[in-house]
C-alpha positions in Angstrom: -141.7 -179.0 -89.0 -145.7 -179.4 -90.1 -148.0 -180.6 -87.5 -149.5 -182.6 -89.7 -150.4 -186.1 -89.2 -147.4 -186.8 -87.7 -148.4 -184.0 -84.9 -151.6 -185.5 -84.2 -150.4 -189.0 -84.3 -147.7 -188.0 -81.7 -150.7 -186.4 -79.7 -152.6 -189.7 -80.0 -150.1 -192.1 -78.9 -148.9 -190.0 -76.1 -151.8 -187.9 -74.6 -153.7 -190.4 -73.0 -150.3 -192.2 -70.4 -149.1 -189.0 -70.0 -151.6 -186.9 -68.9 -153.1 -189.9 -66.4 -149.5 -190.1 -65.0 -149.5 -185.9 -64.4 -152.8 -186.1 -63.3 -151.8 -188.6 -60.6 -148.4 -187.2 -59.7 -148.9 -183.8 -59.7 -152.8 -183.4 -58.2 -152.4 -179.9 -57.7 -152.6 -178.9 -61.9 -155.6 -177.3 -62.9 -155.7 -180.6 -65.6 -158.3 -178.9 -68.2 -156.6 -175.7 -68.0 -153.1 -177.8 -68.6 -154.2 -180.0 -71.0 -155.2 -177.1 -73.1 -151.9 -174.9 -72.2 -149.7 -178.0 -73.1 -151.5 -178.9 -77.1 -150.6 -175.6 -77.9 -147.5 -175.9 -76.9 -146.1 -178.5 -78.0 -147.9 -177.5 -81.6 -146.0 -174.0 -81.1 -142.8 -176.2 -80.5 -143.3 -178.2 -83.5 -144.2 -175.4 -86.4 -141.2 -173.8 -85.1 -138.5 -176.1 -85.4 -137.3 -176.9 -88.4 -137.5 -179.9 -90.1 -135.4 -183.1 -90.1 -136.3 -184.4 -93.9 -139.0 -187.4 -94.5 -140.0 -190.4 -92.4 -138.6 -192.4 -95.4 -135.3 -191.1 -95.1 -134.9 -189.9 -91.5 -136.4 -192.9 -88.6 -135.6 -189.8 -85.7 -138.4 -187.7 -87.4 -140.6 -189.2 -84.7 -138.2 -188.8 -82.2 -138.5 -185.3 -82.7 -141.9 -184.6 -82.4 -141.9 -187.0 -79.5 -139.2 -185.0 -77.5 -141.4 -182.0 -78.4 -144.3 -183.2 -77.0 -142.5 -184.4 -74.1 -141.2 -180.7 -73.7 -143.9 -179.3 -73.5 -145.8 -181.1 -71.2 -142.6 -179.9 -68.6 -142.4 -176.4 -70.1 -146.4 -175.7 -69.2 -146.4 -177.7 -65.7 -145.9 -174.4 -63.7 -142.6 -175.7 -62.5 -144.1 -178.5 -60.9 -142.0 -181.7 -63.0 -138.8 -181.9 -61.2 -136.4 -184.8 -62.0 -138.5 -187.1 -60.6 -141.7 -186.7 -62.2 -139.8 -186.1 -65.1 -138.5 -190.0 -65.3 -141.5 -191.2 -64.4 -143.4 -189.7 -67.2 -140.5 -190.6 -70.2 -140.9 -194.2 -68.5 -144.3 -193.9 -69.2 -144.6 -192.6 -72.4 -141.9 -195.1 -73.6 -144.3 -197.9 -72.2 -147.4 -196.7 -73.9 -149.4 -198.8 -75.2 -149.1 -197.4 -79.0 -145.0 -197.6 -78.1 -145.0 -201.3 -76.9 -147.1 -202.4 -79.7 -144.8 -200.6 -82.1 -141.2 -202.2 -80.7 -141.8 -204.9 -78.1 -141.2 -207.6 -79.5 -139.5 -207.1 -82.5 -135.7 -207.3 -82.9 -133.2 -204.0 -83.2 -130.6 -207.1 -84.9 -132.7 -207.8 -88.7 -131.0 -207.4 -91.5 -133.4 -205.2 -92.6 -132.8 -202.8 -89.4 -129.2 -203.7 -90.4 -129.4 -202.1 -93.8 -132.1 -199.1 -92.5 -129.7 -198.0 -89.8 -126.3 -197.9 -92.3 -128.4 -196.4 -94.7 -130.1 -193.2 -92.7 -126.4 -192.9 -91.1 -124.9 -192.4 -94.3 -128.0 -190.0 -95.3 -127.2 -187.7 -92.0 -123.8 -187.1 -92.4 -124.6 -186.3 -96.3 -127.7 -183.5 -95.4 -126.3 -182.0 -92.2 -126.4 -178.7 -93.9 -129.6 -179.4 -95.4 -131.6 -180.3 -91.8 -128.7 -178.7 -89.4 -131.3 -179.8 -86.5 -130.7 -183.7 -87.7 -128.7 -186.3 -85.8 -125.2 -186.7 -87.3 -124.0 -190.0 -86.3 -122.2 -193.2 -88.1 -123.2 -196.6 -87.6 -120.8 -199.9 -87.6 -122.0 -203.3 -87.5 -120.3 -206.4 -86.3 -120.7 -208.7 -89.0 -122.3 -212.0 -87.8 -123.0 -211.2 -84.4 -126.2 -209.3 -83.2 -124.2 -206.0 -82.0 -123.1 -202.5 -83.4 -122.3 -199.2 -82.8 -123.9 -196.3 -82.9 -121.8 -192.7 -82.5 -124.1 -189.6 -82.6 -121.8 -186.2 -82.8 -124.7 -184.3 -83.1 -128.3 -184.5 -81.7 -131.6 -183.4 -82.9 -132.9 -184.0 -78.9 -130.0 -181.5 -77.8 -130.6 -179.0 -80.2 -134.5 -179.1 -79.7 -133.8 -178.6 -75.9 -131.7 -175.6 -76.3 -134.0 -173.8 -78.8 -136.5 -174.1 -75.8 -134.6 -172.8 -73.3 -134.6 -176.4 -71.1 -131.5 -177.9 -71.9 -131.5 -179.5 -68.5 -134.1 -182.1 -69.4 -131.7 -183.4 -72.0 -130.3 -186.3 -70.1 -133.7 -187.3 -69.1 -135.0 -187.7 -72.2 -132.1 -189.7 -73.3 -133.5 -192.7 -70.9 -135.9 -193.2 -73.4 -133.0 -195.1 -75.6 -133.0 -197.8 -72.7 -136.4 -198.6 -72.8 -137.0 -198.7 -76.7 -134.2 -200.5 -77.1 -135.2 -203.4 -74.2 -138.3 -204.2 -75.9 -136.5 -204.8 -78.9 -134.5 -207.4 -76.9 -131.5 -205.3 -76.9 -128.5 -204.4 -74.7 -127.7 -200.8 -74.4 -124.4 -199.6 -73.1 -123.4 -196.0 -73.4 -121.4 -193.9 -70.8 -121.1 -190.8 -73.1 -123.6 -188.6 -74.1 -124.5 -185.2 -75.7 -127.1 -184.4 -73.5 -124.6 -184.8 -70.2 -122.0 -182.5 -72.1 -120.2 -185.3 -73.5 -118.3 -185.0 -77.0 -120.7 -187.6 -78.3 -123.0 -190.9 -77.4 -121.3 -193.5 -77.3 -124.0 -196.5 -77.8 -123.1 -200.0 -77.8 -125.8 -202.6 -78.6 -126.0 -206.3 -78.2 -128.8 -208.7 -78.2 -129.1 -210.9 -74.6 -127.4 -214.0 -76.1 -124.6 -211.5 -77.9 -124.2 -209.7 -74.3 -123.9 -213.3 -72.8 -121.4 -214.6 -74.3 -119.4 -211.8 -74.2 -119.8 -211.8 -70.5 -121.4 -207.8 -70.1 -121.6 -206.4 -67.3 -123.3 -202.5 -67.1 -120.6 -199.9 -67.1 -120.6 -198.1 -63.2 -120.7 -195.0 -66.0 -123.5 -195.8 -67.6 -125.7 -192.7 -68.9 
C-alpha cells in the first residue's frame, strides 16, 4: 500500500487517543522514544503490505491501514500491551473523536449502505486474485427489514496479522466491529470468526427495533 494521504490521515485520527491512553496505561514507556519507534513502524507496515484496490471500490481500505497502525503501536511497546491494554486501546481508538464523528449517528440500514455493501461484496469475490490480501465475503440482505448478513471467508485483518508475526492480536482487533457498528445503531451478532480460527465470520446485523421485535438475545458464543 502507499502511505499517502490515507497514511497520514490514519496517523491523524488515531495518534492523539492512542498515545494519551499508552501514555497513561503503560507509564513506564520512554513516550518520545515510542512515539518515534511506533510512526515508523506502522509506515514500514503499510509500504509493505500490498494493496487492497481504491477507496472507491474497497470501504476495508481504511480498515487496513487502521489495523496497521494499531499493530504497530503493540509490536514497538517492548512487550508491555498484554490483552488488557490491548482492549482498552481498540476501545479507544474506535471512540475517537475523528471515528464517532465519522459513524455515530448515522445508520448501517440506508439504502445507499444497502447498495455500497452488495456492491464491494460482489467486487471482492471478483478481484481476490488481483488484491489476495482483500476481504472475501458475500453479503445478503433481508428485504424490508433493517438486517443482513455478512460472511467473510477471507480477512485482510488476519492476513495483515500473520505477515507481522502477531497473529494473536487478531481476535482483539476484531472488537472493533462491535463498536463501529453500535454507533451506527446496530446489533452485531457473530459467534464465528477468522481471527479465533473459525472457518469464517459469521456476522448478523439488525437495527434495535429489528432486534426487538425479533426478541434477540446475545449468543453465550458471541466473539
Amino acid at each position: 500500500m502507499k502511505y499517502g494521504v490515507m497514511g497520514g490521515f490514519i496517523k491523524f485520527a488515531f495518534a492523539k487517543t492512542a498515545f494519551d491512553y499508552i501514555e497513561k496505561e503503560i507509564p513506564e514507556l520512554d513516550m518520545p522514544a515510542y512515539k518515534q519507534r511506533a510512526l515508523k513502524a506502522y509506515r514500514t507496515i503499510v509500504e509493505r503490505t500490498p494493496g487492497i484496490g481504491s477507496m472507491k471500490d474497497n470501504m476495508f481500505v481504511m480498515t487496513m491501514y487502521a489495523a496497521a497502525f494499531v499493530i504497530a503501536l503493540y509490536k514497538t511497546a517492548d512487550g508491555k500491551m498484554g490483552p488488557e491494554k490491548l482492549k482498552g486501546l481498540i476501545r479507544a481508538e474506535a471512540y475517537c473523536p475523528l471515528m464517532v464523528k465519522a459513524k455515530q449517528g448515522k445508520s448501517a440500514f440506508t439504502e445507499k449502505e444497502i447498495a455500497a455493501r452488495t456492491k464491494q461484496s460482489q467486487w471482492s469475490r471478483d478481484h481476490i486474485q488481483e488484491y489476495p490480501m482483500n476481504w472475501y465475503y458475500y453479503f445478503e440482505n433481508v428485504p424490508g427489514k433493517d438486517e443482513y448478513y455478512i460472511t467473510h471467508k477471507q480477512c485482510g485483518i488476519c492476513k495483515l496479522t500473520a505477515q507481522e508475526h502477531c497473529e494473536e492480536i487478531t481476535r482483539y482487533l476484531c472488537m472493533m466491529d462491535y463498536y463501529t457498528f453500535e454507533m451506527q445503531g446496530a446489533v452485531l451478532d457473530r459467534t464465528k470468526t477468522l481471527g479465533y480460527g473459525d472457518d469464517e465470520c459469521n456476522f448478523h446485523l439488525m437495527s434495535q427495533a429489528r432486534a426487538q421485535e425479533i426478541g434477540f438475545v446475545k449468543s453465550p458464543d458471541a466473539k
